[in-house]
N, C-alpha and C positions, 0 to 999 in steps of 0.2 A: 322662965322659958319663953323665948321669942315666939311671936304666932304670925304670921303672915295674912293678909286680909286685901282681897282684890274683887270687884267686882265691875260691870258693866249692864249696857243694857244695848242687845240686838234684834234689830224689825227681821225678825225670822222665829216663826212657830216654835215650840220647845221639840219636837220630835228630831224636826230638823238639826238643830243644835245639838241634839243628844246624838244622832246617828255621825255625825263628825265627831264628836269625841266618844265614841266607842268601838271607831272601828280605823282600822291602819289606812284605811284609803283617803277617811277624813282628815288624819293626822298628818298625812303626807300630803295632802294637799296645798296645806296652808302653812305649816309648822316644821315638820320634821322630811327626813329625807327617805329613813328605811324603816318604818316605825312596825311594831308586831300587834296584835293584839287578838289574844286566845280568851273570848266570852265563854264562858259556860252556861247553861241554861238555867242554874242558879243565883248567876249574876255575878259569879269570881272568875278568877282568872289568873291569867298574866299578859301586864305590858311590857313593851321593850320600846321606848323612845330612842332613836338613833337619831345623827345627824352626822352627814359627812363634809370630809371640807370646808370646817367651821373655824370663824374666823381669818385672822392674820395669819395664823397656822396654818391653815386649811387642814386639821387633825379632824379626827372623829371622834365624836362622844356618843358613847351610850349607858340608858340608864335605867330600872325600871323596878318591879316588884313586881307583887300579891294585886291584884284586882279587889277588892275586898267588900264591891257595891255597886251595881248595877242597876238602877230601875229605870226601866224607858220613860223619858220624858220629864226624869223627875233629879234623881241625882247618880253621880258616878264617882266611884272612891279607889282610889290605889296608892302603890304605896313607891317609893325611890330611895337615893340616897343621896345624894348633890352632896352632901358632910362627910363627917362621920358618923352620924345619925341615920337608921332608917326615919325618914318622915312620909306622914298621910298626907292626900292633896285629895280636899273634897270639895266636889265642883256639884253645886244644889241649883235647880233649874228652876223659876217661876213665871207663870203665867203673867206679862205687866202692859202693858197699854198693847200694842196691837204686835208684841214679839215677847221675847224671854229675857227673864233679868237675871244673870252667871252671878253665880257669889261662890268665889274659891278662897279657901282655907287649909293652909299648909301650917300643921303641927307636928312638932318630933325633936326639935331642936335641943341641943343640949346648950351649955354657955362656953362650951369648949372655944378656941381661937377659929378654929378649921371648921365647927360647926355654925358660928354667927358669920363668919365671913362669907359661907354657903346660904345663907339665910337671907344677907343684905343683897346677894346676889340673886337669890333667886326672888325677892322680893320685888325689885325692878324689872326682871324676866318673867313673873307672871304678867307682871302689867300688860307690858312689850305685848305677851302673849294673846292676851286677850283682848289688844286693839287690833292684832291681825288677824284671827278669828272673827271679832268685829267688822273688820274690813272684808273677809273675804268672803261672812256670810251673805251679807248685805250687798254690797257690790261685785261678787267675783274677783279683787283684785288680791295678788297676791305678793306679799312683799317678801317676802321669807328668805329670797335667796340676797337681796340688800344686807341683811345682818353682819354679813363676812367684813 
């Protein structure tokens, strides 16, 4: 079963880092276009990742699940489908030199044709992803609408 494995490291506190990835304001600001996301006070939920006018297409994609982990500062866990697979994407927070060090891990894959090709796919896209969350913790800049 394929596992996808992306990390980074951004001069920006883990709170900070966390309150963008748990909430639709943060996602839309760097990432996504119309993104949802309903916390519960237990730490579940559901996301809704949107994005409009994506690509050559300029189509919209949306995709999301179960919220399934929540803890401030530390890690965020939810679930999508980019395949035919529901797959987990678990994003673990650490304290490292003077910011936080992202370690995501996206498991669920089958060996299906439609599920690896979602895999190889999304394996490049988390990268993408977490250089422009890099980028726009750190510096403000946002690159997000260049993708198309």
């Amino acid at each position: 079963m394929p596992v996808i494995h992306q990390k980074t490291y951004i001069k920006a506190d883990k709170e900070f880092v966390y309150r963008t990835l748990t909430t639709a304001e943060g996602w839309n600001a760097w990432f996504t276009d119309d993104t949802s996301v309903e916390l519960n006070g237990d730490g579940t939920g559901e996301i809704r990742l949107r994005w409009t006018n994506f690509g050559s297409e300029k189509k919209t994609i949306e995709d999301g699940g179960m919220i399934l982990e929540a803890v401030p500062g530390k890690s965020f866990v939810f679930q999508w489908a980019p395949g035919e697979s529901v797959t987990t994407i678990s994003i673990q927070l650490e304290s490292y030199k003077e910011g936080t060090r992202v370690m995501l891990t996206e498991t669920g894959y089958s060996n299906s044709e439609r599920d690896l090709a979602a895999c190889i796919d999304c394996a490049a896209g988390w990268g993408e992803a977490l250089t422009l969350l890099k980028i726009y913790l750190e510096h403000g800049i946002v690159y997000k609408d260049d993708l198309g």
